[in-house]
C-alpha positions in Angstrom: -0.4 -19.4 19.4 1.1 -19.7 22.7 0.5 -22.9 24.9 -0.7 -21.1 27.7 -4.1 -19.7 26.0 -6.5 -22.6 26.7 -10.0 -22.8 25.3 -13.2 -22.3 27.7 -14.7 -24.9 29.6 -17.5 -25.8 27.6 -19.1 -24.4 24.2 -22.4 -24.8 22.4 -23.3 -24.6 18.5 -23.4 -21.3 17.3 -25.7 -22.4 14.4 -24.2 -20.7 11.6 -21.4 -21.8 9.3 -19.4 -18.4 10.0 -18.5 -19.5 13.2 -18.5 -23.5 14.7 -18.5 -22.8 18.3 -18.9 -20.5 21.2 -18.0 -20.5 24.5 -21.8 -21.5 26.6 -22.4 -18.2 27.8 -21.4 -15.7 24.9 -24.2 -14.2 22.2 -24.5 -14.6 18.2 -26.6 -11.6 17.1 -26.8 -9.9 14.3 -24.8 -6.6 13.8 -28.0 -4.2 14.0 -29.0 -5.4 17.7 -25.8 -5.3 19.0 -25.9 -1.3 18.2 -26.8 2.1 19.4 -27.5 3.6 15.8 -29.0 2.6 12.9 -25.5 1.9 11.0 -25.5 5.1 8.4 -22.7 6.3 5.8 -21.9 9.6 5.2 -23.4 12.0 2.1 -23.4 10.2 -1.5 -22.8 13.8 -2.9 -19.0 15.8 -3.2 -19.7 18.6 -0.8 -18.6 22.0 -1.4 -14.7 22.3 -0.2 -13.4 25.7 1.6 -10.2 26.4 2.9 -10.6 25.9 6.3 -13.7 24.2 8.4 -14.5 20.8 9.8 -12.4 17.9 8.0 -14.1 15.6 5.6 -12.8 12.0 5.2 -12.7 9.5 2.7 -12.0 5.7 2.9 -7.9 6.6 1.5 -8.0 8.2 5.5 -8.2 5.2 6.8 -4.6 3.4 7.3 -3.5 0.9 9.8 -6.8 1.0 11.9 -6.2 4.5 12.8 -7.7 7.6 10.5 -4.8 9.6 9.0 -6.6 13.1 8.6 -3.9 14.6 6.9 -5.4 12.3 4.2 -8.4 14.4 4.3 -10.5 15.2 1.4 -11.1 18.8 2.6 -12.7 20.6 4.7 -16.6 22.0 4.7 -18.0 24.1 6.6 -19.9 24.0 10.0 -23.2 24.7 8.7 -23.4 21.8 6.5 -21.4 19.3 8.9 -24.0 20.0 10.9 -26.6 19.7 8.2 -25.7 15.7 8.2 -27.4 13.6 9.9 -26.7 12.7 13.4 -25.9 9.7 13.1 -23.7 9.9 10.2 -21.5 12.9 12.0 -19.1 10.5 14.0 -18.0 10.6 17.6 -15.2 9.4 20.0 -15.6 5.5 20.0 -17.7 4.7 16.8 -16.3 2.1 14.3 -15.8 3.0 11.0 -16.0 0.9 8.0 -14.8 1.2 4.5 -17.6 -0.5 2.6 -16.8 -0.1 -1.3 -14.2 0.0 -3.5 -10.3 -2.0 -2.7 -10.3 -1.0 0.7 -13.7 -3.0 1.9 -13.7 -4.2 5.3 -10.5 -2.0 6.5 -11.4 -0.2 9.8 -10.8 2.2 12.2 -11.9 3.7 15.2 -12.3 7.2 16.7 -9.7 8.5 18.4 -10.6 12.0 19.1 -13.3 14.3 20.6 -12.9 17.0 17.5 -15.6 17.2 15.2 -15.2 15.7 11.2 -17.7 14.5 8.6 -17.2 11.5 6.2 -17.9 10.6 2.9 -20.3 7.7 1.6 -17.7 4.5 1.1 -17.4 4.5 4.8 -20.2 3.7 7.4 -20.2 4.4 11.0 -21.0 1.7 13.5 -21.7 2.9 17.2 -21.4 0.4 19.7 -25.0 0.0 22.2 -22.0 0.3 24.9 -24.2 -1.1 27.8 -24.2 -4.5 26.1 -21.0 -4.1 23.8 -17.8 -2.4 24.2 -16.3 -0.1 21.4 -12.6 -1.7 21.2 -14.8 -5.4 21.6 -16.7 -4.3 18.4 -13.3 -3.2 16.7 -11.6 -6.4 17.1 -14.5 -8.4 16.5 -14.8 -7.0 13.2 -11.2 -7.3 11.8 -11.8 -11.3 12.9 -12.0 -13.3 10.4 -15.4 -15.0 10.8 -17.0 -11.4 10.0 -14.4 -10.2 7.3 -15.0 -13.7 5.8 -18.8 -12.8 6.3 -18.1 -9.5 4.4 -16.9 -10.5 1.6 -19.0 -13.1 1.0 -21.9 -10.6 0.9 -20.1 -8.4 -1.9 -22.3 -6.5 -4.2 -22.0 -8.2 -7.6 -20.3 -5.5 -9.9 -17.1 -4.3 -10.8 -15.5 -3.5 -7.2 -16.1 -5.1 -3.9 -19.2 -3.3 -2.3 -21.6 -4.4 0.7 -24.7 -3.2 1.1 -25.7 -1.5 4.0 -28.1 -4.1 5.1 -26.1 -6.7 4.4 -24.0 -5.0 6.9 -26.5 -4.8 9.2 -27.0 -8.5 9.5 -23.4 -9.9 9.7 -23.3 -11.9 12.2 -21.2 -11.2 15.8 -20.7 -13.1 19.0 -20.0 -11.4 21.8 -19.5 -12.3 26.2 -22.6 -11.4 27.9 -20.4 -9.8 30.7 -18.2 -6.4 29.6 -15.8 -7.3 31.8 -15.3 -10.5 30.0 -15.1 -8.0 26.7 -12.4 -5.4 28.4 -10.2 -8.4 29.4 -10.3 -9.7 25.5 -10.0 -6.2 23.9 -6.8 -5.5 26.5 -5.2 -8.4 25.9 -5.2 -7.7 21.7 -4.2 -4.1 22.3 -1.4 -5.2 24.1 -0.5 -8.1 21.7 -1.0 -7.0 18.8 0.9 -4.0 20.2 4.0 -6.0 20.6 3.7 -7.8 17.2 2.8 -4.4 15.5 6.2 -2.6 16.9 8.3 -6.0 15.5 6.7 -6.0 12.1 7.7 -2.0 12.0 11.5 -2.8 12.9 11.0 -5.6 10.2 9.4 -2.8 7.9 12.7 -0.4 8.6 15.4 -3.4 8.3 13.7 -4.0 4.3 14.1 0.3 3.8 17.3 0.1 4.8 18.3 -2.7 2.8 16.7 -0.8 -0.2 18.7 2.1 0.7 21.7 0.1 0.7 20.5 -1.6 -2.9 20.2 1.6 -4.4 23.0 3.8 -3.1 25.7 0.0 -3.7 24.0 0.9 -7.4 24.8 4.4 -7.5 28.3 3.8 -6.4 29.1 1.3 -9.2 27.7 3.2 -12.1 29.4 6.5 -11.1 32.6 5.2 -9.0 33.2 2.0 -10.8 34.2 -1.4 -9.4 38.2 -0.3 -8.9 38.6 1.9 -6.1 42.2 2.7 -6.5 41.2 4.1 -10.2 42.2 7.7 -10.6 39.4 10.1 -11.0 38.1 13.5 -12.3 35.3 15.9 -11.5 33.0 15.4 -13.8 31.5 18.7 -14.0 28.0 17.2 -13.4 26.4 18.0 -10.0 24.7 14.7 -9.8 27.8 12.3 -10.9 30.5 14.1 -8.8 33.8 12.3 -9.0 34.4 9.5 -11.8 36.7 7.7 -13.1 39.3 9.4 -15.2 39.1 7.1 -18.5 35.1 7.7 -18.1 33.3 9.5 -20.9 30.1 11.5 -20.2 27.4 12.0 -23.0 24.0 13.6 -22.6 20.8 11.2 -23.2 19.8 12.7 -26.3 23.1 11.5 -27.6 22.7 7.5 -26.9 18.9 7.1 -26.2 15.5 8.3 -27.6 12.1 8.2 -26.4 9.4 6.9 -28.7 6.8 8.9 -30.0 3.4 8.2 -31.1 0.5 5.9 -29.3 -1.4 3.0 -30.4 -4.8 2.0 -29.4 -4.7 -0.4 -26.8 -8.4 -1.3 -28.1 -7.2 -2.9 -31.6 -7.2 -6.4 -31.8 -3.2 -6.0 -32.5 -2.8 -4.6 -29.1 -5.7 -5.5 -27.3 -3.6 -9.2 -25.4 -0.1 -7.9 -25.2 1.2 -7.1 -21.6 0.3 -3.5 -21.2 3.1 -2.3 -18.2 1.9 0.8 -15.7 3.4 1.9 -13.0 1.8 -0.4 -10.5 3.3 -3.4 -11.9 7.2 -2.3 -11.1 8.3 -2.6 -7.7 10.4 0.6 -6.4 14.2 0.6 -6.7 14.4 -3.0 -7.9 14.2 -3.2 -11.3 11.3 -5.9 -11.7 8.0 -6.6 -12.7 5.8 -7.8 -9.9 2.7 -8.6 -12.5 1.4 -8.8 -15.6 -1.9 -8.1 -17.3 -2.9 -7.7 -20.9 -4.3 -4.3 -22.2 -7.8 -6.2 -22.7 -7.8 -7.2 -18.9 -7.2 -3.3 -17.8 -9.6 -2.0 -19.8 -7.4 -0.2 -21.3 -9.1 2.5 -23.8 -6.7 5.7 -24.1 -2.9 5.6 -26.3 -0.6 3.8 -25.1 3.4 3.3 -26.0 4.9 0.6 -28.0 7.7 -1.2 -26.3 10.1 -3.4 -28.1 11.9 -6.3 -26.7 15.0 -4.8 -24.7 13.9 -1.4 -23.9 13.6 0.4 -20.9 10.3 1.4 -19.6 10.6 4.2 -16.7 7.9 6.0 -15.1 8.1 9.9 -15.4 5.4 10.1 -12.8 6.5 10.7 -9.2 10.2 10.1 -9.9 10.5 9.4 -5.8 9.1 6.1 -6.6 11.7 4.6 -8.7 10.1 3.0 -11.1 12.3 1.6 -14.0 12.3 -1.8 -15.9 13.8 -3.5 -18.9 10.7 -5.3 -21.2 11.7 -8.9 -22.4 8.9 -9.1 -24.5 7.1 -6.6 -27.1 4.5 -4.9 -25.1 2.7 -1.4 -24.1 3.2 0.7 -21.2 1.2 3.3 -19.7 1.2 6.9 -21.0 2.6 8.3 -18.4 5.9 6.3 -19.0 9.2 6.8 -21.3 9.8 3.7 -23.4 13.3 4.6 -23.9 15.4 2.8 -26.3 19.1 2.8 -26.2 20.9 3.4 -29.5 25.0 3.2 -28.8 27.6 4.0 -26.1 25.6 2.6 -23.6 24.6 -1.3 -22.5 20.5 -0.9 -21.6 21.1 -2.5 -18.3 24.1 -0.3 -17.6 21.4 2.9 -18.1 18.6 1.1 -16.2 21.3 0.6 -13.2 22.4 4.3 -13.7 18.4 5.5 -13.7 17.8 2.9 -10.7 21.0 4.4 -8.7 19.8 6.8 -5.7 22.0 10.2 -7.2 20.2 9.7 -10.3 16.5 9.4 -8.2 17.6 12.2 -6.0 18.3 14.7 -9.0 15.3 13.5 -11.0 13.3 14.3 -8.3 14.7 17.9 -7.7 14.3 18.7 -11.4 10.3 17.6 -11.4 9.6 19.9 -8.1 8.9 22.7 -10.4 5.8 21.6 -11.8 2.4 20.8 -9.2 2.7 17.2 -9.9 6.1 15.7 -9.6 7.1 14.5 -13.4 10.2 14.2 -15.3 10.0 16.4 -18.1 10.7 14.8 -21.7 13.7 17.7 -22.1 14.9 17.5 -19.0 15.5 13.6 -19.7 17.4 14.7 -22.8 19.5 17.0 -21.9 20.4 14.9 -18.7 24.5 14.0 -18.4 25.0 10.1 -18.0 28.6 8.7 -17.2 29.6 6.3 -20.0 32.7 3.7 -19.1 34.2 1.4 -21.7 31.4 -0.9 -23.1 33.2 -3.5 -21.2 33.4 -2.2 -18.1 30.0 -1.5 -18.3 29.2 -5.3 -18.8 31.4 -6.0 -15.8 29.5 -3.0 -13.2 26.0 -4.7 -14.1 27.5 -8.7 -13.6 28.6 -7.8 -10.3 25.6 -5.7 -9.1 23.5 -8.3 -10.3 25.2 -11.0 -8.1 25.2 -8.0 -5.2 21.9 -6.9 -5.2 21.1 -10.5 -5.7 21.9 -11.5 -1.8 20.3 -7.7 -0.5 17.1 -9.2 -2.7 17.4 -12.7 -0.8 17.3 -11.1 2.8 14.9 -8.6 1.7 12.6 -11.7 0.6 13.6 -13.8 4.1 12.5 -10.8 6.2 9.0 -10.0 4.3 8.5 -13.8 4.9 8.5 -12.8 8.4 6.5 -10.1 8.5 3.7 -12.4 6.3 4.2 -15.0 9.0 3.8 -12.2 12.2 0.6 -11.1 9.9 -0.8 -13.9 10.1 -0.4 -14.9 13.5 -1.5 -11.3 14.6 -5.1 -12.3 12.2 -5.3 -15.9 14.1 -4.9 -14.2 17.1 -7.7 -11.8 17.1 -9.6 -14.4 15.4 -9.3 -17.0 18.8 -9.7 -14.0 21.1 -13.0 -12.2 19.9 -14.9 -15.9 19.1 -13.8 -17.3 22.2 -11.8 -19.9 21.0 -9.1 -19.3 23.2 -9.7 -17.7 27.0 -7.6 -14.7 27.8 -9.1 -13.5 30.9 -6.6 -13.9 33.2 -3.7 -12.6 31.1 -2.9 -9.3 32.5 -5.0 -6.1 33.2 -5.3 -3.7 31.1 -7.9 -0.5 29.6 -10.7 -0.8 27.2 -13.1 1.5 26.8 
């Protein structure tokens, strides 16, 4: 934190273990008295959708503090927006909060004057703005001391849920004087502003390095490593130009799919690593975690994966999603475990399936159907480029040791981005508790 933020001149006890200290002439209260509202959440009942009408939000609308209505649920119409309660119908300035299910505690606030309903998982907090300013009330409840307060007060069950009246009573501190307030909630628009736009130039450095990963893959399996080889057209759209001495053979004719699903439930199943498309990050290759079928709960079939075979998801091709198991396990149904007969080295094909040509043509053949999905057939019938089993050994050593230095920056520059995270959550933190004083850093707007 920088040097020149110095604390207050004097504090006293808060009282409560959520927070040590607070500067003499601040206020703890509880959440409910520092309000204009009762805090309400929306209907607990799907409404009726139409194709046009007042937009309905869910807690998925709410991304990077702001709410993203083009992730709306639908739209209902006026008559039964209306039919909500007051309260529960949101307005320029209120708070809202996601209150169940993975995104708990995430928040945004109300940018716009044009009318919208929400749905139950989120609750709408509306600042008592004679005592406490909106954008006050916004940062103060991203701080730590109340999203530590939050999830503390979880509702025992299977997802992270608070009550509404334990969100009543969480417990905020506040300046007495709104002009104290606008001076704290100015200065963290405007620095988490400036630490926002770096972690979004950090953000773009790690997608083009990804785009350099995958299109440095694409070149190798399709150009080879010699670029002073001869080459041919291949006759295959996707591949273009490869080398002359290349072969090409379709996927039926070196690969297979398996067939047939076990029962993740059976005790022979039930603690082997069952692989969905969550654990595999995009474009790389890799497993980011691992979980047993017994600790997803898994009950539908699932595939059998041998040691060595390629697991790649059919769903939402985009994504990239492709990885080679080194164990016997399961994957997800709506995976291929694709096992790799002759002709072609399974690392060679995952390189090949991982290269952006490959992605890009997947993609166009699964934009026939509603929901974007390789077809089994189309997979089959799919034209692969097929070097000399040694050259093939030679293309995956050297992208290996390539992608291996794009992965180390890619890793250095997410450590940066943790770092920035973190001091962007310490920051808010000092600021809203009064742990550092800001007051005389600048001017600026809050409302």
């Amino acid at each position: 934190m920088s040097t020149r933020l110095k604390p207050y001149p004097s504090y006293k006890d808060s009282g409560l273990r959520w927070l040590e200290r607070m500067p003499e002439d601040w206020q703890g209260l509880p959440l409910k008295r520092w309000v204009a509202t009762k805090i309400t959440d929306g209907p607990h009942t799907t409404p009726e959708f139409q194709p046009e009408g007042v937009e309905f939000i869910s807690a998925e609308a709410v991304q990077n503090s702001r709410i993203d209505f083009d992730l709306r649920r639908g739209f209902i119409s006026q008559a039964l927006h209306e039919g909500y309660c007051e309260k529960c119908r949101p307005v320029r300035n209120d708070v809202l909060l996601c209150k169940s299910g993975a995104t708990t505690g995430k928040l945004a606030i109300v940018e716009t004057d044009a009318e919208f309903s929400i749905w139950s998982p989120l609750a709408v907090i509306r600042a008592d703005a004679s005592r406490l300013l909106p954008r006050f009330l916004f940062w103060s409840l991203q701080s730590d001391y109340i999203q530590n307060q939050i999830r503390m007060t979880w509702s025992a069950g299977t997802q992270p849920n608070i009550a509404m009246s334990a969100l009543e009573v969480l417990f905020l501190s506040a300046a007495t004087h709104l002009d104290e307030q606008r001076a704290i909630a100015s200065f963290l628009d405007r620095e988490t502003g400036k630490i926002d736009a770096l972690v979004a130039k950090k953000e773009r450095l790690i997608e083009l390095l990804q785009e350099k990963r995958t299109a440095l893959i694409s070149h190798a399996v399709t150009q080879g490593l010699n670029p002073n080889a001869p080459t041919r057209d291949s006759g295959i759209p996707w591949l273009g130009r490869i080398p002359e001495h290349w072969g090409t053979k379709r996927f039926k004719f070196f690969a297979s799919v398996r067939n047939g699903q076990v029962d993740p439930e059976d005790q022979s199943f039930e603690e082997m690593v069952l692989v969905a498309p969550n654990h595999i990050e995009s474009g790389t290759g890799r497993l980011l975690s691992t979980e047993s079928a017994k600790e997803q709960g898994a009950i539908s079939g699932k595939y059998f994966v041998e040691a060595g075979e390629i697991i790649y998801s059919k769903i939402r091709p985009a994504l990239n999603k492709a990885v080679i198991s080194r164990a016997a396990c399961l994957c997800s149904a709506d995976m291929y475990p694709i096992r790799v007969s002759c002709h072609l080295e399974p690392r060679f094909l995952l390189m090949c399936i991982l290269g952006d040509r490959f992605v890009k043509h997947m993609v166009d053949e699964s934009m026939r159907v509603a929901m974007p999905k390789v077809n089994r057939d189309d997979l089959y019938n799919c034209w692969f480029p097929v070097p000399p089993l040694n050259e093939q050994r030679s293309i995956v050593s050297t992208l290996d040791a390539e992608t291996a230095k794009l992965d180390a920056l890619t890793a250095k520059v997410r450590t940066a981005i943790g770092r920035l995270q973190e001091y962007r959550t310490a920051l808010i933190s000092a600021a809203v508790t009064g742990q550092i004083d800001v007051r005389q850093c600048g001017a600026g707007v809050a409302a």
